[in-house]
C-alpha positions as CSV (number, residue, x, y, z in Angstrom):
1,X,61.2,-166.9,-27.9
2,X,61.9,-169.5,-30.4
3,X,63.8,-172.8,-30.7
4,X,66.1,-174.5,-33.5
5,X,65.7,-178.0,-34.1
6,X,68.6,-179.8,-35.1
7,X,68.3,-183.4,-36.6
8,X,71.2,-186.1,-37.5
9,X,71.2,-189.5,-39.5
10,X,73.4,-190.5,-36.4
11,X,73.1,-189.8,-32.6
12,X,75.6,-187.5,-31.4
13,X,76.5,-183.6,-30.6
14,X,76.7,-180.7,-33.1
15,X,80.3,-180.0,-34.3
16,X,81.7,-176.9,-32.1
17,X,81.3,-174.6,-35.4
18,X,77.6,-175.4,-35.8
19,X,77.0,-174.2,-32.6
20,X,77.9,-171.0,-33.8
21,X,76.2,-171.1,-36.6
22,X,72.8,-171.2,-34.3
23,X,74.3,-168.4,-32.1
24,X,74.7,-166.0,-34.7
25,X,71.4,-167.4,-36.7
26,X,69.3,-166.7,-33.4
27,X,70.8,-163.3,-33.4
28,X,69.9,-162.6,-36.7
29,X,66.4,-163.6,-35.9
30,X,66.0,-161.8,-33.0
31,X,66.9,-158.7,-34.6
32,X,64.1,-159.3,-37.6
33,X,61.5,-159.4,-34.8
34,X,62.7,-157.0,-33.1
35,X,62.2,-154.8,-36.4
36,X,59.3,-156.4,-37.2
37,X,57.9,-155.1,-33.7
38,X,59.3,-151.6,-34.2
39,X,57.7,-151.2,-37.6
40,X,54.2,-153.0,-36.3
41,X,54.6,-150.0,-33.3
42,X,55.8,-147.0,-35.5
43,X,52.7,-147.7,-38.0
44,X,50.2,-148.2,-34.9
45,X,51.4,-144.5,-33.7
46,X,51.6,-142.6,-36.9
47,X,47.7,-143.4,-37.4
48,X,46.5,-143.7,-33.8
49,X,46.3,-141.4,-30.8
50,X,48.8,-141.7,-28.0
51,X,46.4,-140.9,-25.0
52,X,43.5,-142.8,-26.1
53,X,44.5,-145.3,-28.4
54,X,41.7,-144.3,-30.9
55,X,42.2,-143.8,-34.6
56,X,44.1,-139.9,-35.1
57,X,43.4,-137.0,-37.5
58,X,45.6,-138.5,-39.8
59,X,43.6,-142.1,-40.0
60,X,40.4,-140.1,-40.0
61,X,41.3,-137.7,-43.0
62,X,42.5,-140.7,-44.7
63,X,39.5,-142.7,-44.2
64,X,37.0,-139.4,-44.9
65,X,38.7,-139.0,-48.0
66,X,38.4,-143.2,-49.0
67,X,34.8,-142.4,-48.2
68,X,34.0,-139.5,-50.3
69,X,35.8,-140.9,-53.5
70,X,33.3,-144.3,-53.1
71,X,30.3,-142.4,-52.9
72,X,29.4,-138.8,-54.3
73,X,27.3,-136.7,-52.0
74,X,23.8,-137.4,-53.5
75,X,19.9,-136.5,-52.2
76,X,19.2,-137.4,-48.3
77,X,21.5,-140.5,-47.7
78,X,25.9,-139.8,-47.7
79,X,28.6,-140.4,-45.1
80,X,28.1,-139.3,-41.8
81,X,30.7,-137.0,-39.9
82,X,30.1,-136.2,-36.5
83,X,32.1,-133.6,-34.5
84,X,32.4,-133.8,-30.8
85,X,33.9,-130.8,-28.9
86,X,34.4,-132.2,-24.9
87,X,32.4,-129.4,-22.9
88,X,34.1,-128.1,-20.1
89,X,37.7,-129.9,-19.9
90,X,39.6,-126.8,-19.2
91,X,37.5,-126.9,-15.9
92,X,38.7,-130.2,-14.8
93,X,41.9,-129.5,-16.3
94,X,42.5,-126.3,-14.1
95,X,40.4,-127.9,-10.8
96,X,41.7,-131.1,-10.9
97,X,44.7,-131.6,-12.7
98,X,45.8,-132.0,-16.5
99,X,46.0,-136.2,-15.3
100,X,42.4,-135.8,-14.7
101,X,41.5,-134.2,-17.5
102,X,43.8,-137.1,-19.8
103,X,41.9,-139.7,-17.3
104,X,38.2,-138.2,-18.5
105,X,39.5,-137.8,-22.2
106,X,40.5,-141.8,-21.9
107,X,37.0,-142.5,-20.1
108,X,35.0,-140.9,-23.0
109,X,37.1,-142.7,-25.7
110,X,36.9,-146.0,-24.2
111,X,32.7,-145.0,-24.6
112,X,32.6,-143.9,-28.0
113,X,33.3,-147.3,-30.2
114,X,31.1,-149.3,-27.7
115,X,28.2,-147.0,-29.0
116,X,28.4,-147.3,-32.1
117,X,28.6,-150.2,-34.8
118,X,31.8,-151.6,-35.3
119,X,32.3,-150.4,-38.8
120,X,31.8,-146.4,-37.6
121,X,35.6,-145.1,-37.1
122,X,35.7,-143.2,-33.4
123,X,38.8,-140.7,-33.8
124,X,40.3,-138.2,-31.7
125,X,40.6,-135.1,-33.8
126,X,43.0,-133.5,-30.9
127,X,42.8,-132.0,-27.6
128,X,39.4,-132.2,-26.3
129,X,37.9,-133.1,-29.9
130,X,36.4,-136.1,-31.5
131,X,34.8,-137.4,-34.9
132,X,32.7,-140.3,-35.4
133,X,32.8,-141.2,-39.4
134,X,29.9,-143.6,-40.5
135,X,31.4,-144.0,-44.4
136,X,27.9,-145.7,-45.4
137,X,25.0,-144.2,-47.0
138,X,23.0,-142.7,-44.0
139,X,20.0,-141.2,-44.2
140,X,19.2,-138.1,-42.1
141,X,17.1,-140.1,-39.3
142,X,19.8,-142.6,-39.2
143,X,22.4,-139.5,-38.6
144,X,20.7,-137.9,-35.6
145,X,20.2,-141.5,-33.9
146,X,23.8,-141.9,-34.2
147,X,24.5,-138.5,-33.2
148,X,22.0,-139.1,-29.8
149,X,23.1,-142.4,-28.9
150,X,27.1,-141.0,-29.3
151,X,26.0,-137.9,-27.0
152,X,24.0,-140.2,-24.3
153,X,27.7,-142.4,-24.3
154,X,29.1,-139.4,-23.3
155,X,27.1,-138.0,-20.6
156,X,27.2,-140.8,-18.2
157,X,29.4,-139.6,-15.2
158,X,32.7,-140.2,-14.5
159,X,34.2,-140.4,-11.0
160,X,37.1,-138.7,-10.8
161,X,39.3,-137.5,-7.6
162,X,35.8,-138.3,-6.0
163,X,33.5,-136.0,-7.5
164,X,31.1,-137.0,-9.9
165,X,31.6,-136.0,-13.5
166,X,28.8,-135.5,-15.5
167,X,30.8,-134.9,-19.3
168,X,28.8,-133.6,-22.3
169,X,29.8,-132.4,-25.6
């Protein structure tokens, strides 16, 4: 939506050809959004997953790479990378339906960020796989609380098709 303005020294209507002149303007314009949009979409899906909406393999290689040229691996404190492997989705996949297994996959990543802080990247690594990246200096303690409070997000059951869900990776 948008609107053109047009403003006179003296009252009156725009001259037939100036009207279009805005016709073909607003065309024009329309099509920049519209290209806009389309390259604002295409960038959002080359670095994020389509099912889940998390960050993909391709955001997280990038950003685990950023991470490792800031800091060298040095002593007891480095980036943390987490890998989750979803236990059991080729049960609920074959017993419930693929949909059901999509709908826990979405349930788990909605979980994920919300338990950790906000400047840990969540990504989906593929099918039933996940990394949590913390790119600051962690120390080991730091790591296994991270790692605990990212398994205890994932463990709290899902109801799916009516049955109780109890995930764990």
């Amino acid at each position: 939506l948008g609107t053109f303005a047009l403003y006179r020294s003296e009252p009156g209507l725009p001259e037939a050809d100036l009207g279009g002149l805005i016709a073909r303007a607003s065309h024009l314009v329309g099509i920049a959004v519209d290209r806009a949009e389309l390259v604002q979409s295409l960038a959002f899906q080359a670095t994020h997953d389509s099912l889940t909406g998390l960050p993909n393999r391709a955001m997280l290689l990038q950003h685990l790479e950023d991470a490792l040229s800031r800091r060298p691996l040095t002593g007891d404190a480095g980036p943390v990378v987490i890998f989750l492997d979803l236990d059991r989705l080729k049960i609920v996949n074959d017993s419930l339906g693929h949909e059901r297994g999509d709908e826990l996959l979405v349930r788990v990543a909605e979980r994920l960020p919300r338990a950790v802080p906000a400047d840990v990247l969540v990504a989906r690594f593929g099918g039933d796989e996940f990394v949590v990246l913390h790119e600051e200096a962690t120390t080991r303690d730091e790591a296994a609380a991270l790692a605990e409070a990212v398994l205890q997000a994932v463990a709290v059951p899902v109801r799916l098709e009516g049955r109780l869900i109890t995930p764990a990776a």
